[in-house]
MOPAC internal coordinates of N, CA, C and O (Angstrom, degrees):
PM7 1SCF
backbone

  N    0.0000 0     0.00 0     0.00 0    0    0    0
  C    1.4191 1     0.00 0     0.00 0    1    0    0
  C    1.5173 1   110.11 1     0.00 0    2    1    0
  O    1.2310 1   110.79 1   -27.69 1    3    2    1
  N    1.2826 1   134.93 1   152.31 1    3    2    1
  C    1.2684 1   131.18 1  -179.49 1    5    3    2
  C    1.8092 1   104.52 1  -134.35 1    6    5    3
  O    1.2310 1   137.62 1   -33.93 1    7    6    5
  N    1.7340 1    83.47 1   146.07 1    7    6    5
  C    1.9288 1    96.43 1  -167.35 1    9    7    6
  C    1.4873 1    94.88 1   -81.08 1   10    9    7
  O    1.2310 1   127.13 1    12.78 1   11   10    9
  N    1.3431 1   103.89 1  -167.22 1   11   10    9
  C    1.5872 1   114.00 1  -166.53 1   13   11   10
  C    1.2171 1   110.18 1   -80.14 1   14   13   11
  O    1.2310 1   125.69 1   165.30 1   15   14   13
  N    1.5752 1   106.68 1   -14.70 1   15   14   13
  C    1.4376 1    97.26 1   175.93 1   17   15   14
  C    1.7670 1   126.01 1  -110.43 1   18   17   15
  O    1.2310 1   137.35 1  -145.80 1   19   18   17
  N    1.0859 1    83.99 1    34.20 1   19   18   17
  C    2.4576 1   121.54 1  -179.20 1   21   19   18
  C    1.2560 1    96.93 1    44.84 1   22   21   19
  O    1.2310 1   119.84 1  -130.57 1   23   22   21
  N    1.6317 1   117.90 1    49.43 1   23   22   21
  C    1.7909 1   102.94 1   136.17 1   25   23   22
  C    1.5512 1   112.85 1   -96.35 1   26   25   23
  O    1.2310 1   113.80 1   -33.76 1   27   26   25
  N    0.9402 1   129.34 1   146.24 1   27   26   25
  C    1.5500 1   141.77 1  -177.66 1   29   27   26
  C    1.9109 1   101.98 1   -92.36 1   30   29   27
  O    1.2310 1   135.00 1   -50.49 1   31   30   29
  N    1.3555 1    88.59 1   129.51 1   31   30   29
  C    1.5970 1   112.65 1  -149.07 1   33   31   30
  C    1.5687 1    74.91 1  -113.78 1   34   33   31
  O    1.2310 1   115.63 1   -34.94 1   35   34   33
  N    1.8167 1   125.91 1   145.06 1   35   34   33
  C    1.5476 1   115.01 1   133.19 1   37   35   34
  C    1.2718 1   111.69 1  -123.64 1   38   37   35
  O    1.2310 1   111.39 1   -73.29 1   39   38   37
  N    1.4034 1   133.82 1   106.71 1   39   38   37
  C    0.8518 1   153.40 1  -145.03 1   41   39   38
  C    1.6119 1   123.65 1  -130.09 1   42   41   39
  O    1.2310 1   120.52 1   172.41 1   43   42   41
  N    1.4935 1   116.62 1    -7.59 1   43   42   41
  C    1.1900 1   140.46 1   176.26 1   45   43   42
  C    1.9314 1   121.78 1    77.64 1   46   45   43
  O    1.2310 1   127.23 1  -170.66 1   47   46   45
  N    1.7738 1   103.69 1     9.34 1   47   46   45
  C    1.5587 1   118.56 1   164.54 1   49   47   46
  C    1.3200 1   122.67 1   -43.72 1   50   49   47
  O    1.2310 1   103.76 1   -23.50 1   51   50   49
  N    1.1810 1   147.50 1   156.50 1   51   50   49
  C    1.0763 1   148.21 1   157.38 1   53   51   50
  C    1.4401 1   107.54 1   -67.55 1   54   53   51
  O    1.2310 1   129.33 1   132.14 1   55   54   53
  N    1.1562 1    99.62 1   -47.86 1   55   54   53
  C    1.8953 1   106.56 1  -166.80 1   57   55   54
  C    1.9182 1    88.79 1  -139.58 1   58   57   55
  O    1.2310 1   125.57 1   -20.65 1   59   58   57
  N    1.4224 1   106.91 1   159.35 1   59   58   57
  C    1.0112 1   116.84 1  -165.36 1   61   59   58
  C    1.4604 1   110.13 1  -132.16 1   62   61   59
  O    1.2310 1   113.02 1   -26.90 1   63   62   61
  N    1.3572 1   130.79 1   153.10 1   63   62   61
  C    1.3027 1   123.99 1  -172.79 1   65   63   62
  C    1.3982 1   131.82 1   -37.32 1   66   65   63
  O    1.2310 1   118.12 1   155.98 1   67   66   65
  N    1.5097 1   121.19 1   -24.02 1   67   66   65
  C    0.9269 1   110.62 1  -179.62 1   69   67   66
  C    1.9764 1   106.12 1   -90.60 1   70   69   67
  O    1.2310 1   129.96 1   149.03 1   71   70   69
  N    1.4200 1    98.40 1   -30.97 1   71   70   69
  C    1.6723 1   102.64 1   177.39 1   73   71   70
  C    1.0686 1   104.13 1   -65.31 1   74   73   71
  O    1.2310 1    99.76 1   138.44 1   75   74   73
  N    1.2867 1   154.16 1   -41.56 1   75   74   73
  C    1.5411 1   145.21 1   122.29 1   77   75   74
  C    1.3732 1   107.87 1    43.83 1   78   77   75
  O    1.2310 1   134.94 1    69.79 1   79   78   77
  N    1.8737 1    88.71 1  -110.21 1   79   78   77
  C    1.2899 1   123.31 1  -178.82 1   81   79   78
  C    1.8338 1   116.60 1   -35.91 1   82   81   79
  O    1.2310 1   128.31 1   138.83 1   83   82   81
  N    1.2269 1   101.60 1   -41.17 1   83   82   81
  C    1.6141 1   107.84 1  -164.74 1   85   83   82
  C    1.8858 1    82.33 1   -76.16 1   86   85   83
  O    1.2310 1   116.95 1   137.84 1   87   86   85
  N    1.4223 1   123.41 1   -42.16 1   87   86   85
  C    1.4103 1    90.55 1  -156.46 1   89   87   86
  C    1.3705 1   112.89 1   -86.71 1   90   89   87
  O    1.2310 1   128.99 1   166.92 1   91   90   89
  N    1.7269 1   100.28 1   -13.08 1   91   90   89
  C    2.1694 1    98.52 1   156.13 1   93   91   90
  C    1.4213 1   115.49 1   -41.48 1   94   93   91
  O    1.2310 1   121.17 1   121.28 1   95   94   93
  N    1.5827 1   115.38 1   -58.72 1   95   94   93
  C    1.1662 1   129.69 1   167.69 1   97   95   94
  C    1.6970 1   137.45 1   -10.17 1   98   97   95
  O    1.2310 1   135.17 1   116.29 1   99   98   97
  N    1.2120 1    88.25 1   -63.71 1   99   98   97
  C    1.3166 1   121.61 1  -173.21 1  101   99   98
  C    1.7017 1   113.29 1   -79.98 1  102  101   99
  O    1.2310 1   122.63 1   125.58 1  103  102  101
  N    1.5819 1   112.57 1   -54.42 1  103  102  101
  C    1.6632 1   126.08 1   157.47 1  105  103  102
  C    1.4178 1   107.53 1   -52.88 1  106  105  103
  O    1.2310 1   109.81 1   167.51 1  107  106  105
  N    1.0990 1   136.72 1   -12.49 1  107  106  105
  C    1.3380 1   134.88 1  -155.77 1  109  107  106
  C    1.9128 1    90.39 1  -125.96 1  110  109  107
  O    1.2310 1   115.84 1   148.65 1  111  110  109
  N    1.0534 1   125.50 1   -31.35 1  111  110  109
  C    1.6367 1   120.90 1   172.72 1  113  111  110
  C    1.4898 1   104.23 1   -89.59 1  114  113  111
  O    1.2310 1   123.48 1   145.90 1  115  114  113
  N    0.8986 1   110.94 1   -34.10 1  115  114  113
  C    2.1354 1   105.00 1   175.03 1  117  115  114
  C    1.3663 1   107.67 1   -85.98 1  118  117  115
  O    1.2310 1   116.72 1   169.06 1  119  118  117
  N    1.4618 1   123.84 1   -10.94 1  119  118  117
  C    1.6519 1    99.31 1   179.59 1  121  119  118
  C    1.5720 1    89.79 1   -88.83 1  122  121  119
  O    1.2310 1   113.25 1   138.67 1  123  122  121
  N    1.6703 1   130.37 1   -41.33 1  123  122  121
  C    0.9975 1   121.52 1   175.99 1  125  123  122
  C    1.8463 1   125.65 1   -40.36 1  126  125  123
  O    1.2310 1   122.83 1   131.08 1  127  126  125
  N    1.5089 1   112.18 1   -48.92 1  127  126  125
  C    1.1710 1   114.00 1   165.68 1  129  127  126
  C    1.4705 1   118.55 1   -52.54 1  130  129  127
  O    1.2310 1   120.08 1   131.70 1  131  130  129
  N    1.0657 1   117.46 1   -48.30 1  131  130  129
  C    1.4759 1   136.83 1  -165.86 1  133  131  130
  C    1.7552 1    88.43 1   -51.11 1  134  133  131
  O    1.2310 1   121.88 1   127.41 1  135  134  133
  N    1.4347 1   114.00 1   -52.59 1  135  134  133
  C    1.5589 1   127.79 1  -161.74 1  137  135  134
  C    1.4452 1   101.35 1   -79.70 1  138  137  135
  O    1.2310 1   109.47 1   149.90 1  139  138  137
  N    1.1811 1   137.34 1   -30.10 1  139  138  137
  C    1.4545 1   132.60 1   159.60 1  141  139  138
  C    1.4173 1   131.82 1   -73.66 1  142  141  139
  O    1.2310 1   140.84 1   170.46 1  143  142  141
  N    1.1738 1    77.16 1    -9.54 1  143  142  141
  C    2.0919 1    82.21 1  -177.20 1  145  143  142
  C    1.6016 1   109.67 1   -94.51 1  146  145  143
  O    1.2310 1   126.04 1   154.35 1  147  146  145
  N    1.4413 1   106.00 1   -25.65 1  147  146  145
  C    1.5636 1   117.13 1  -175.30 1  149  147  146
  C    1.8414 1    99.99 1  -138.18 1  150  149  147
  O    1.2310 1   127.76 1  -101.23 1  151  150  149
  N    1.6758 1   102.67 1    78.77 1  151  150  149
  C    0.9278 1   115.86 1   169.06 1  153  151  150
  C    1.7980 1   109.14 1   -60.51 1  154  153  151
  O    1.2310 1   109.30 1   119.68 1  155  154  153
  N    0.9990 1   137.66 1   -60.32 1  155  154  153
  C    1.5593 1   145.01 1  -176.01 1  157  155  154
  C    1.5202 1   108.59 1   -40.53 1  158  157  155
  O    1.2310 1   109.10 1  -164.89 1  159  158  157
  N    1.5316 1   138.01 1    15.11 1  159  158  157
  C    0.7626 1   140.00 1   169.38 1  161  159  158
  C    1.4957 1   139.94 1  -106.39 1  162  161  159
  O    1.2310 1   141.25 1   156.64 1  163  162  161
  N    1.4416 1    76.37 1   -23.36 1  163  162  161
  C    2.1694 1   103.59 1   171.68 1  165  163  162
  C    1.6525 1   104.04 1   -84.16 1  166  165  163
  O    1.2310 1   137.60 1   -67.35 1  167  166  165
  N    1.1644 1    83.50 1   112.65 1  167  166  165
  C    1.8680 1    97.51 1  -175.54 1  169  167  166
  C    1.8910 1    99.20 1   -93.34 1  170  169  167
  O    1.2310 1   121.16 1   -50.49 1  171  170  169
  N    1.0596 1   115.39 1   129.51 1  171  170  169
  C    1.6535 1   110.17 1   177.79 1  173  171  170
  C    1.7363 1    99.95 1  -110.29 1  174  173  171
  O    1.2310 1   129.82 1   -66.34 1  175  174  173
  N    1.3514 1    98.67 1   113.66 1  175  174  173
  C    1.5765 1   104.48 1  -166.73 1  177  175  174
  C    1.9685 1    90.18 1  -101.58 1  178  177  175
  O    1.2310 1   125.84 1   -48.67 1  179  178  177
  N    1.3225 1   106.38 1   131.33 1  179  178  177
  C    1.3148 1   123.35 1   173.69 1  181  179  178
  C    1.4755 1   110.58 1   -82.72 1  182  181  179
  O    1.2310 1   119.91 1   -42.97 1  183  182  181
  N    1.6432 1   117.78 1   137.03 1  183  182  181
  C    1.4139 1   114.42 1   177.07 1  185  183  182
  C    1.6503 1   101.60 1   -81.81 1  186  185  183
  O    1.2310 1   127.91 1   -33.88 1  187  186  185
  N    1.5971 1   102.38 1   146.12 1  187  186  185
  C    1.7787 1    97.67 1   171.49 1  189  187  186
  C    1.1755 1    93.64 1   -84.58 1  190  189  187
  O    1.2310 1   120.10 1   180.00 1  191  190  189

């Protein structure tokens, strides 16, 4: 696996810092899609 700064670590991780990052990435571009495609779902709650 390799850290963020591309030395390759074996360390016994499943996923490694940089596989990490990409799969924040990725959860973070499909919930966004998810949230544009079905606008009627974002409720904007006003503070009293």
């Amino acid at each position: 696996m390799f850290d963020l700064n591309g030395t390759y670590v074996e360390d016994r991780e499943q996923i490694g810092e940089r596989g990490a990052v990409q799969l924040a990435k990725a959860l973070w571009s499909m919930l966004a899609n998810l949230l544009a495609a079905s606008p009627r779902y974002l409720r904007v709650v006003e503070a009293p």
